[in-house]
C-alpha positions in Angstrom: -37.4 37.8 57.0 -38.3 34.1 56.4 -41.8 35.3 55.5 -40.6 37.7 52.5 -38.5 35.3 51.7 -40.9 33.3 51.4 -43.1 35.4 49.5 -40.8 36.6 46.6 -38.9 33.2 45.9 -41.8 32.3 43.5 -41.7 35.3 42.0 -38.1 35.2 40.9 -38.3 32.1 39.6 -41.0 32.8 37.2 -38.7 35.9 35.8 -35.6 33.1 35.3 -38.1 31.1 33.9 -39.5 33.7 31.8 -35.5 34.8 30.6 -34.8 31.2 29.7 -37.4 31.0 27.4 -36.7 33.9 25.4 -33.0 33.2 25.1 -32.2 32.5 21.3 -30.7 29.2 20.3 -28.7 29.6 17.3 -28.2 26.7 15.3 -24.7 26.3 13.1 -25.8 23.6 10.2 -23.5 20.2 10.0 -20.9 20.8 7.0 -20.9 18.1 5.1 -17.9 16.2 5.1 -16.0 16.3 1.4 -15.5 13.0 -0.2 -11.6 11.8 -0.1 -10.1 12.2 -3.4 -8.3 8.9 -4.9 -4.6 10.2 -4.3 -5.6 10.7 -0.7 -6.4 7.2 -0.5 -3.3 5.8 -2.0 -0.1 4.9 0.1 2.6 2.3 0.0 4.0 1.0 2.9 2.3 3.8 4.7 4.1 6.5 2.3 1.7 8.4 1.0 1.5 9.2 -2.6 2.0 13.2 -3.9 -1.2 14.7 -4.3 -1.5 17.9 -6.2 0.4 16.2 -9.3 -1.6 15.7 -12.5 1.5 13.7 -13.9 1.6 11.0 -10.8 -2.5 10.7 -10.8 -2.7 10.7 -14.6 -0.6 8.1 -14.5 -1.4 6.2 -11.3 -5.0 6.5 -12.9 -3.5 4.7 -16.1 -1.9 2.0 -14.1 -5.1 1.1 -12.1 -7.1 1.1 -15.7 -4.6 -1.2 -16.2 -5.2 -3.9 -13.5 -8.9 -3.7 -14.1 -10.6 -7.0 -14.3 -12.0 -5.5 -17.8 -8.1 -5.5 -18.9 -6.9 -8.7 -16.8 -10.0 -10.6 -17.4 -9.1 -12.6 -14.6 -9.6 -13.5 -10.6 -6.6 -15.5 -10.8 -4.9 -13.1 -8.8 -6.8 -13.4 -6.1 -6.5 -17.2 -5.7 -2.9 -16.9 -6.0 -3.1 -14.0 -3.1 -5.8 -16.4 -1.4 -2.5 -19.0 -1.2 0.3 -17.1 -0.8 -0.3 -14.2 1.9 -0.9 -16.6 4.5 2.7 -17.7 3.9 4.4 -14.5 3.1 2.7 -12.1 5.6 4.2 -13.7 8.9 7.9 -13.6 7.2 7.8 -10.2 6.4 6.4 -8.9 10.1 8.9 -11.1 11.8 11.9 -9.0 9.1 10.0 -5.9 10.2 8.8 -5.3 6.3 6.0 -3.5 5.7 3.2 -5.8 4.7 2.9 -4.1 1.9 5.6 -5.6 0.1 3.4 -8.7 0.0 2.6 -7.7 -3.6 5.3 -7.5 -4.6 5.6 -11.3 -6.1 2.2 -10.8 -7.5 3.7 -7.9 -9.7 6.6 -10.1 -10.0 5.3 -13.2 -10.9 1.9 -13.1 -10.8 1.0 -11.9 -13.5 3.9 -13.0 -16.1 5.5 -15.9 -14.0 8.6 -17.9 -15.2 11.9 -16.3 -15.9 12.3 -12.7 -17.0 14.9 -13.0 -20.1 17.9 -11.3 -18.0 17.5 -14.7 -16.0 15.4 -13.7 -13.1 13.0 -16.1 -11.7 10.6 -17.1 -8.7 8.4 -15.9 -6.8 10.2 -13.0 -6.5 12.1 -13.0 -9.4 15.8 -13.4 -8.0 18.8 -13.4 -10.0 20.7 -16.7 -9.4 23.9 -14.7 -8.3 21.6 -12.7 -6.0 19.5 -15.6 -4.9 22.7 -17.1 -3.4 23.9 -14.7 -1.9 21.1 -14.5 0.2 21.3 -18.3 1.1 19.1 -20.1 -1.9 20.2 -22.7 -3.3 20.2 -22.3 -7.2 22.1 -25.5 -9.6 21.3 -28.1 -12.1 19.2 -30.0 -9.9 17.5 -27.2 -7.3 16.3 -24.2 -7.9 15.1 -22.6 -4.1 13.5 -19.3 -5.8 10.8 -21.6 -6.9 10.1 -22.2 -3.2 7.4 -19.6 -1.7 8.6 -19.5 2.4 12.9 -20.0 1.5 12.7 -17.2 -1.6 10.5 -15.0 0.7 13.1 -15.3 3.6 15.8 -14.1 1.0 13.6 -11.6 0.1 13.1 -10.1 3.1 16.6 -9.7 4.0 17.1 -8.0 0.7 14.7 -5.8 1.3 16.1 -4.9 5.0 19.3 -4.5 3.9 18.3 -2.2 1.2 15.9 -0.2 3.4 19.3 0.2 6.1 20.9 2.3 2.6 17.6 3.9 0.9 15.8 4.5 4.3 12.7 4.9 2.6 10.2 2.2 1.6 9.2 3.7 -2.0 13.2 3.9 -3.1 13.6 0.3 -1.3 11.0 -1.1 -3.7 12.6 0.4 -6.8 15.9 -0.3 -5.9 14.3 -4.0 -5.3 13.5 -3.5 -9.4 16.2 -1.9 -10.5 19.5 -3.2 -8.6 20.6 -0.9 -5.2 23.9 0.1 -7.0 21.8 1.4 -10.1 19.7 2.9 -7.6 22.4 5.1 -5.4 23.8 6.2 -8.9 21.0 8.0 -10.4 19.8 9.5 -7.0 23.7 10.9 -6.8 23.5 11.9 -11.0 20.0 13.6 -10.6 20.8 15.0 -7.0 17.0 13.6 -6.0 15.6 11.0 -4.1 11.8 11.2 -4.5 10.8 8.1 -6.4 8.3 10.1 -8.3 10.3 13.1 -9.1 13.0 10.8 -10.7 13.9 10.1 -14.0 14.5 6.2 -14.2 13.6 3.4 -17.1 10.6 2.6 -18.2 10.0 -0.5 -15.9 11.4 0.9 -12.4 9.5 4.4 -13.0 6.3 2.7 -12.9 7.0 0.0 -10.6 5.6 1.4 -7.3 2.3 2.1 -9.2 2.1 -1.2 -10.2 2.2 -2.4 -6.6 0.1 0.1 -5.1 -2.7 -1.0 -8.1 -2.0 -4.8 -6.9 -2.7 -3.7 -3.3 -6.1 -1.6 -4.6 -7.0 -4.5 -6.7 -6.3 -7.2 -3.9 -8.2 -4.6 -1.0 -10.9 -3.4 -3.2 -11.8 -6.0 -5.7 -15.5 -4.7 -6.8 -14.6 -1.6 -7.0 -12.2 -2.6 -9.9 -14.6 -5.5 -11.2 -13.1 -8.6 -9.5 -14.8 -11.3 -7.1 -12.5 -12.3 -4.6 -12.6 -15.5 -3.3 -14.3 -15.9 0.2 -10.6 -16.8 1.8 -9.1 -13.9 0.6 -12.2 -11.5 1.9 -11.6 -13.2 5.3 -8.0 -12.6 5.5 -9.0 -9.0 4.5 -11.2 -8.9 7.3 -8.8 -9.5 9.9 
């Protein structure tokens, strides 16, 4: 028996051999991956933007045209960022604020600076009844919203205390804008509380496209037609 054995083990192995070669081998071709539409990209405060609606990217679109470096004509921007984040970031993790919100005094202040003409002022533009009330000092002879780490304290626990009534990062920035009572008043008049399906003023209903344009601008400067400065890139880097 060891002998046959012996004798036809060769011989089966050439048929296996044989049936492995003529096996087929299909092939299924690599699908190429589909580039990621601009909408898709977009998010505040890791809320991401509607897709699907021509009247949010029309006028998201509009907004970034906006804060081009062929409209702004400017890197200023990004030397202010270059000095402020650094300042502003660590204040907003320790509040638990999304670090997002970091652009906001750049759409506050940034680009128009000194006081709005309802009296707001800073770096993030604080009314001097709401400044105080959220421990700045504001007088004849100090004014605290001009001062980047105290006004970005107050700000922060404005913006927790609004997201504790909104629970929702978009409505906390437009509240932020618009005043929270103004806020809770039009979502109970329209029955709504998507920030882009609302019907609000001119200034608050594009506010959050304003930011997330700062934050594409700040994040993707060439793309828009800026230089950033080398600290800013590093900090990006992180």
């Amino acid at each position: 028996m060891a002998k046959v054995f012996a004798y036809h083990l060769p011989q089966a192995e050439k048929v296996l051999v044989k049936q492995e070669k003529t096996v087929p081998v299909t092939i299924t071709p690599l699908k190429e991956k589909e580039p990621v539409s601009l909408m898709a990209q977009l998010t505040f405060a890791d809320e991401s933007l509607p897709q699907d609606d021509h009247k949010v990217e029309k006028k998201m679109k509009s907004t970034l045209r906006n804060f081009s470096y062929a409209k702004q004509q400017t890197n200023r921007l990004h030397r202010i960022a270059a000095e402020w984040f650094p300042i502003i970031e660590p204040i907003l993790e320790q509040y638990g604020i999304p670090e997002d919100f970091k652009y906001m005094p750049l759409v506050e202040s940034g680009v128009r600076g000194g006081v709005s003409p309802k009296g707001a002022a800073g770096y993030w533009q604080f009314m001097p009844g709401t400044a105080r009330s959220y421990g700045l000092k504001v007088n004849s002879k100090v004014d605290e919203r001009n001062n980047l780490r105290k006004s970005t304290i107050a700000a922060s626990k404005y913006i927790k205390e609004l997201y504790g009534i909104f629970g929702n990062w978009t409505l906390v920035a437009a509240a932020y804008n618009v005043g929270d009572n103004h806020m809770r008043k039009q979502i109970k008049k329209q029955k709504e509380n998507d920030y882009f399906k609302m019907k609000l003023n001119r200034e608050t209903a594009g506010y959050v496209y304003k930011l997330v344009s700062m934050k594409q601008i700040m994040e993707n400067p060439s793309r828009y037609g800026y230089t950033a400065p080398r600290e800013l890139l590093a900090m990006n880097a992180k």
